[in-house]
C-alpha positions in Angstrom: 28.3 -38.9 -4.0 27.6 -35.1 -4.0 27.0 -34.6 -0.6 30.9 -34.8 -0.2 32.0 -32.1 -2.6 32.8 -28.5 -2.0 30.5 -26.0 -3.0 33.6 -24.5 -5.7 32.9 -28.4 -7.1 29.6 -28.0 -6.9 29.3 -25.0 -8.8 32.0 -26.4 -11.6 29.1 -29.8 -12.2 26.0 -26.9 -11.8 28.0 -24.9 -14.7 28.1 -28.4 -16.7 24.2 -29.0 -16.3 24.3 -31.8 -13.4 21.3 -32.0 -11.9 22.1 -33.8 -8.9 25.1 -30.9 -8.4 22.1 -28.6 -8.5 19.9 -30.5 -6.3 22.7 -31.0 -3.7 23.1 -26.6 -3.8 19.2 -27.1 -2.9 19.6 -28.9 -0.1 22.8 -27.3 1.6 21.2 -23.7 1.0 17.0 -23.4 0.7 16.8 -23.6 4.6 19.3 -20.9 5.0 17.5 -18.7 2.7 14.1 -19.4 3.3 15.2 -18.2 7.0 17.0 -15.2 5.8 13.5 -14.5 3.5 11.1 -14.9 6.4 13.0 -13.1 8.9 12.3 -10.1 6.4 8.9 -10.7 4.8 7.5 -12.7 8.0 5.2 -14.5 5.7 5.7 -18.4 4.7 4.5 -18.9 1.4 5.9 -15.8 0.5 9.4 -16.8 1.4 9.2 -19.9 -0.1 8.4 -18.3 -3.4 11.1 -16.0 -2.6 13.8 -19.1 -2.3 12.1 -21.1 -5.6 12.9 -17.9 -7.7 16.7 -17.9 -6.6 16.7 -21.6 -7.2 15.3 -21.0 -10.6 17.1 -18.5 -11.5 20.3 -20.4 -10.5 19.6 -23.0 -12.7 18.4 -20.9 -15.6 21.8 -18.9 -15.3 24.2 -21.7 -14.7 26.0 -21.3 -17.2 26.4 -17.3 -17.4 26.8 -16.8 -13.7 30.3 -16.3 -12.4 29.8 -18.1 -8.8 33.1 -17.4 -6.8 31.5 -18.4 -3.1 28.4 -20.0 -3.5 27.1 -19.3 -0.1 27.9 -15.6 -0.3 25.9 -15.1 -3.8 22.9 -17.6 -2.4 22.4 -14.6 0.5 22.9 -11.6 -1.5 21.1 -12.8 -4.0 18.0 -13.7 -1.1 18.7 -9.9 0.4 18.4 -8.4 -3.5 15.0 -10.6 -3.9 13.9 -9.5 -0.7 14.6 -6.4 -1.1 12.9 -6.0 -4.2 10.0 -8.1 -3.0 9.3 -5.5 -0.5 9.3 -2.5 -2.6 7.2 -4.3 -5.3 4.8 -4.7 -2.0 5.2 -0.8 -1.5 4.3 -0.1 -4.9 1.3 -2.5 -4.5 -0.2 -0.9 -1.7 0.2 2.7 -2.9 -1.6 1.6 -5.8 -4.4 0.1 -3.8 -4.6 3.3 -1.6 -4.4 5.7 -4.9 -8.0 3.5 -6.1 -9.7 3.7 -2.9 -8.5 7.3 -3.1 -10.3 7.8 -6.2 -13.6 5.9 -5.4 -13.9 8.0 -2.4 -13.6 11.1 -4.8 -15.9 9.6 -7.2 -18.6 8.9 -4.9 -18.7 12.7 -3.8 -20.6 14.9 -6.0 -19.3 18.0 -7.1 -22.1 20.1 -5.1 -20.5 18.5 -1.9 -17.2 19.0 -2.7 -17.8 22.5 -3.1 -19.4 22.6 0.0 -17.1 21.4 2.1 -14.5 23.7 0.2 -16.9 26.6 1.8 -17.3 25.6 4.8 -13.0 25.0 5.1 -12.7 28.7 4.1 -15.7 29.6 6.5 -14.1 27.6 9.4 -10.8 29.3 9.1 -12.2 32.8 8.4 -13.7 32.5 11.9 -10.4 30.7 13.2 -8.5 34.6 12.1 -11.3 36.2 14.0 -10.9 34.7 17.1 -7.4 35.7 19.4 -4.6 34.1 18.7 -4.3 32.0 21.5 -7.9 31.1 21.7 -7.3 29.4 17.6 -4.0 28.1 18.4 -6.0 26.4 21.5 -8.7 25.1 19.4 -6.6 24.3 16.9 -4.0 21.9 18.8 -7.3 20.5 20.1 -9.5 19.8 17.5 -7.0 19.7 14.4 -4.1 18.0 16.0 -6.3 15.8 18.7 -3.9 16.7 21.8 -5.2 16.3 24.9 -6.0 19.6 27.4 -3.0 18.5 29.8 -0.4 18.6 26.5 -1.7 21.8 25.5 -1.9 23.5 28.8 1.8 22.5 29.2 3.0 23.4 25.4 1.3 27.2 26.0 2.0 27.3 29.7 -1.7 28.2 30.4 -3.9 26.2 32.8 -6.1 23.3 32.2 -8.8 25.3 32.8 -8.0 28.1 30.2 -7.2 25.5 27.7 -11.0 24.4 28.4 -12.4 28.6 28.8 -10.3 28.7 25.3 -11.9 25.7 23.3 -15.5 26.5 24.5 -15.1 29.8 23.3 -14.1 28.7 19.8 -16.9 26.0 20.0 -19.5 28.7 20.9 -18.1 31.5 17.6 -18.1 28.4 15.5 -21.5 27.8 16.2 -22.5 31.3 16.3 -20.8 31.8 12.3 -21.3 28.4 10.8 -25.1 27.8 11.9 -26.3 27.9 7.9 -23.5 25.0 7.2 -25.6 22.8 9.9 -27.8 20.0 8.8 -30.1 18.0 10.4 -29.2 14.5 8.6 
């Protein structure tokens, strides 16, 4: 008997509390929005989920929610869900990366923090000794990880000086930083 009503009819027996009005909602619309859900969040169960909530929350608000096209407030209402399914997903993984962050701080101890603080400012202290070209070389080598062919053509120097330029920082850097070296 449902299955031959307009969706405006539908929505005016889903106002009143019919449950088969709902259930026939159900079955014109969850395939639409589970598709419109897993095109976005590319995960099934998820997007199932995703299309229960709007179901559920249809029902629970049947009687508050002005419903002028049903098949326009299904979709926006799957694109909002998304939408905020994603960002709560977002949130989720910079929480997860902010705790790893902090473990990895934790499991440093203060004596190697301040190490490695010493041996940043020793690094770049030799980096402003050098010539320019020869830090911006090792630098864009070592810093950045570009390859010898990209830098030659960025400074418009040969491969080969490129090379002459990053053995020559290697070599100071070894020649400055030797008491920062340690066998483990």
């Amino acid at each position: 008997m449902t299955k031959f009503l307009t969706d405006e009819q539908l929505v005016k027996q889903l106002r009143e509390g019919n449950k088969r009005a709902f259930g026939e909602i159900y079955d014109r619309y969850w395939y639409k929005l589970f598709c419109i859900s897993y095109h976005q969040v590319g995960s099934r169960e998820e997007s199932e989920e995703l299309v229960h909530d709007i179901f559920e929350s249809l029902w629970n608000k049947r009687s508050d929610t002005e419903i002028r096209n049903l098949a326009t407030y299904l979709v926006i209402a799957m694109k909002y869900r998304v939408t905020n399914f994603i960002k709560s997903q977002i949130t989720w993984r910079r929480y997860q990366e902010y705790l790893i962050l902090n473990k990895i701080q934790e499991t440093y101890s203060t004596d190697e923090i301040v190490q490695f603080s010493d041996l940043s400012r020793a690094v770049d202290e030799v980096m402003r000794k050098l010539p320019e070209k020869t830090s911006r070389v090792f630098q864009l080598s070592r810093f950045e990880n570009r390859p010898v062919k990209d830098i030659a053509e960025e400074l418009n120097i040969s491969e080969k000086a490129v090379e002459y330029h990053i053995t020559k920082s290697l070599k100071a850097l070894r020649e400055n930083l030797w008491m920062y070296y340690s066998s483990n």
